[in-house]
N, C-alpha and C positions, 0 to 999 in steps of 0.2 A: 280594484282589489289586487292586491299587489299578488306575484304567483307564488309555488312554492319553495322554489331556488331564492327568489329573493327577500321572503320570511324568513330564509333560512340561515342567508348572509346577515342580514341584520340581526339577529338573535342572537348568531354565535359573535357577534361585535359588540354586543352587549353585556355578552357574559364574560366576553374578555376583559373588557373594562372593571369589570368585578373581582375579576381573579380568578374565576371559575374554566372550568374543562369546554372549551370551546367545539371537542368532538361529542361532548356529549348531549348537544343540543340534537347532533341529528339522531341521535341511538335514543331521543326522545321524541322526535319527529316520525321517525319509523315507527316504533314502537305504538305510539298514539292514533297511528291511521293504518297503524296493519299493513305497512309496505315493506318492502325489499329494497334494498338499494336500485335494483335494477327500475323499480315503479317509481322511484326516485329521477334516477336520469332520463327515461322516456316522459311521464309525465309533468316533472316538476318544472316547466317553463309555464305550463298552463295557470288562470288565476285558482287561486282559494276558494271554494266555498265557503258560504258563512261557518257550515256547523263545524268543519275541518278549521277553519281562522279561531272559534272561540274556543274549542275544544286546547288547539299548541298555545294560545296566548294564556289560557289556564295553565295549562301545563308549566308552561315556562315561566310565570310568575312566580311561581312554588316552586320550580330551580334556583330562579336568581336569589329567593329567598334564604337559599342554604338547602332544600329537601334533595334528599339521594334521586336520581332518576326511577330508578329500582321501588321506589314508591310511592312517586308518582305514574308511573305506567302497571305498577303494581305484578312486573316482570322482573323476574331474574333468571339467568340462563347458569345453568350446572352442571357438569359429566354430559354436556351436547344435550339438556334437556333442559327445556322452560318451564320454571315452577310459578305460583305464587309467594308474592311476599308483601306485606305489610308494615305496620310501626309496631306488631306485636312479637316479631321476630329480628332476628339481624338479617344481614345482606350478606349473600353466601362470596367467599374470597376463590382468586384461583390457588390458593395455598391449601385451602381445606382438599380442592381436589387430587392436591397429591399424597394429604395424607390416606384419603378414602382409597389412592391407587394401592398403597402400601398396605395396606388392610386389606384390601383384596387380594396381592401377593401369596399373604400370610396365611391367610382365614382361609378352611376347607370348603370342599364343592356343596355340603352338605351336612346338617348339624346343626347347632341355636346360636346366633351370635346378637347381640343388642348394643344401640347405638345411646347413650346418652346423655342425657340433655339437647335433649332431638331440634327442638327449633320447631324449623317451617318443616322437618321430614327428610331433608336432601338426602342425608346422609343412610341414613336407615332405608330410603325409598332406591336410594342409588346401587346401593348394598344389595339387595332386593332384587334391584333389576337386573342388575350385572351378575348377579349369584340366585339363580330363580328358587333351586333345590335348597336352600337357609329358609331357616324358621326365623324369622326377624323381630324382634321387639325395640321399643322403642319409646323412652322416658324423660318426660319432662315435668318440672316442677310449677310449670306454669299453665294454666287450664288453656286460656290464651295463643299460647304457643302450640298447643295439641289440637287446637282446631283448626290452625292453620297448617299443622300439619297430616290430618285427617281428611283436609280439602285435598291438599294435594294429592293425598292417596286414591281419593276419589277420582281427580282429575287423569291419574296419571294409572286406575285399573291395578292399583299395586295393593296386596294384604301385608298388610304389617302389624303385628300386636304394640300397640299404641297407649302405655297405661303412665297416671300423672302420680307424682312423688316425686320425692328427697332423694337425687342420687341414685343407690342402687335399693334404697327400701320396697320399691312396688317392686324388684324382683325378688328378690329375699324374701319378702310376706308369700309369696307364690312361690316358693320353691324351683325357681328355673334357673340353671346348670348352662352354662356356657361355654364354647367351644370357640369363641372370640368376641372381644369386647373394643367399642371402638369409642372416641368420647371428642367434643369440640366445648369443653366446657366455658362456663366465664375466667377467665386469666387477666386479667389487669386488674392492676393494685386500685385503689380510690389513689390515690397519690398520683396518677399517673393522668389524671383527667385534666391538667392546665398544660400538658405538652401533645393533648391529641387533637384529631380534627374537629373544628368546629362542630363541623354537620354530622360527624360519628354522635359527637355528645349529649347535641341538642336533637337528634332522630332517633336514635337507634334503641334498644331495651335499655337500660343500666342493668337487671336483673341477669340479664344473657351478658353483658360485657364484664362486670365488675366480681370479685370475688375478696372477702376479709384476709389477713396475712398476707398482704403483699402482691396476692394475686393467687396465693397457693392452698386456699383452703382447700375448693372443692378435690384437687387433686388429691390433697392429704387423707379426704374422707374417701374418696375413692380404693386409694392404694389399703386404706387399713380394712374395706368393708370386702376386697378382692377374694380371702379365704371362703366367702359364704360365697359366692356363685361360680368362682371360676371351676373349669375342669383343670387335670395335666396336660401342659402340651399344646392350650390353649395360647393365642395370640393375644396383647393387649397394646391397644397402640392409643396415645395420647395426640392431640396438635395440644400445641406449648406457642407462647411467646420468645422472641428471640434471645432474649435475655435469661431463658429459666431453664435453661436443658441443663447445667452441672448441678443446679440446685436439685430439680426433678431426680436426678440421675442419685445423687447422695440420699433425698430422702429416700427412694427405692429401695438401696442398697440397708440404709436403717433397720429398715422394718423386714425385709429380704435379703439379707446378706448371701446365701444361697442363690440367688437370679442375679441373672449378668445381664442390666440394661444396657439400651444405646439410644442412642440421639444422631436422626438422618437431619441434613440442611435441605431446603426449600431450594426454587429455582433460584432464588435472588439470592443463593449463598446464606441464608441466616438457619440456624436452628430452628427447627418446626415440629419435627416428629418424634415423638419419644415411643420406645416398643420395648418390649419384651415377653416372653416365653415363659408362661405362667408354669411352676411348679410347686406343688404342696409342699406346706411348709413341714421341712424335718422336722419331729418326736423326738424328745429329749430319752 
């Protein structure tokens, strides 16, 4: 039985040949046997067990195949915490963590603020965690996706109000009033599906990726439904694709000509975050 170092060279030789992420064979190796790097370098000259050998060869078949690591190990790491995830939710970016940083800036110590189109939870649950004193809620359109982020809640001891709907209708029908609003919605156009990654296309939701107009619906329903929940003074911060912050920026301005949006760049220099300073809309 060959050891673990050297499953581990050949694998990542394998996957190179494929065109695949060759470090991400061990962040699958790890991941799959509960080790640490450091159980890695101590133990990994020793042989394989069988049930450790069937276990990575599973695994890495449905790598090579094109499946994210992230669901195959059915791990993703967020704001320095390990959540679940699955094929019923997306795979959280380190880009959303800097919108959730900015939203956290914004958003008071204390007050209601609601995450949505929640997912797997991260965002609401991070939200949550980092701001204990928020009243947190948290909506998804997809039943699917609210169980997976209700596991998390479970896993991770956090109270979130967790309710499924359209956007902001489950809060509107409940009359709940906002003090900051945070959203990772679907943003890519259908148009946009022959220039993306394979394995985004063929794994990931299309209901959580994809959005009608281009990629700008849900935003649109968002920004016109903002008069029923938000308060004054209230923060509201968007992640955007990079392509859509002057578009975002104009519609805002349409419908809000009174609020002065902006648009932060991401670490890789692109547009990501759009916010703004909710204020009621002036009485003629």
């Amino acid at each position: 039985m060959a050891s673990y170092k050297q499953w581990l060279a050949q694998a990542k030789a394998r996957a190179t040949e494929l065109g695949l992420e060759a470090a991400a064979v061990e962040w699958l190796l790890l991941d799959l046997l509960c080790w640490t790097r450091v159980t890695l370098l101590c133990d990994g000259d020793q042989a394989m067990t069988d049930a450790h050998a069937q276990r990575l060869e599973a695994g890495l078949t449905r790598f090579l195949a094109g499946e994210p690591v992230q669901y195959i190990t059915q791990q993703a790491t967020f704001y320095g915490r390990d959540y679940y995830v699955d094929a019923r939710v997306l795979i959280p970016r380190p880009e959303t963590e800097e919108v959730v940083a900015h939203f956290l800036e914004l958003c008071p110590q204390s007050g209601v603020v609601a995450d949505i189109g929640t997912g797997s939870g991260i965002i609401a649950l991070t939200v949550k965690q980092e701001r204990p004193d928020l009243d947190v809620w948290a909506s998804d359109i997809s039943p699917d996706a609210l169980a997976v982020a209700r596991h998390n809640a479970e896993q991770h001891t956090v109270s979130v109000n967790m309710v499924q709907g359209d956007v902001l209708a489950p809060l509107i029908e409940r009359g709940v009033r906002l003090d900051g609003l945070i959203s990772n919605p679907p943003y890519i156009g259908k148009e946009e599906i022959a220039v993306m990654g394979a394995d985004v296309v063929a794994h990931e939701p299309h209901l959580a990726l994809f959005a009608d107009a281009a990629g700008y619906a849900i935003y649109d329903q968002l920004l016109k439904e903002l008069p029923k929940v938000m308060k004054p003074g209230a923060p509201v911060v968007f992640e955007i694709g990079y392509q859509q912050g002057q578009t975002l920026l104009e519609m805002a301005k349409h419908y809000y000509p009174h609020i002065q949006p902006q648009v932060l760049e991401d670490m890789n220099g692109n547009p990501r975050i759009f916010y703004m300073t909710w204020e009621a809309v002036p009485q003629d």
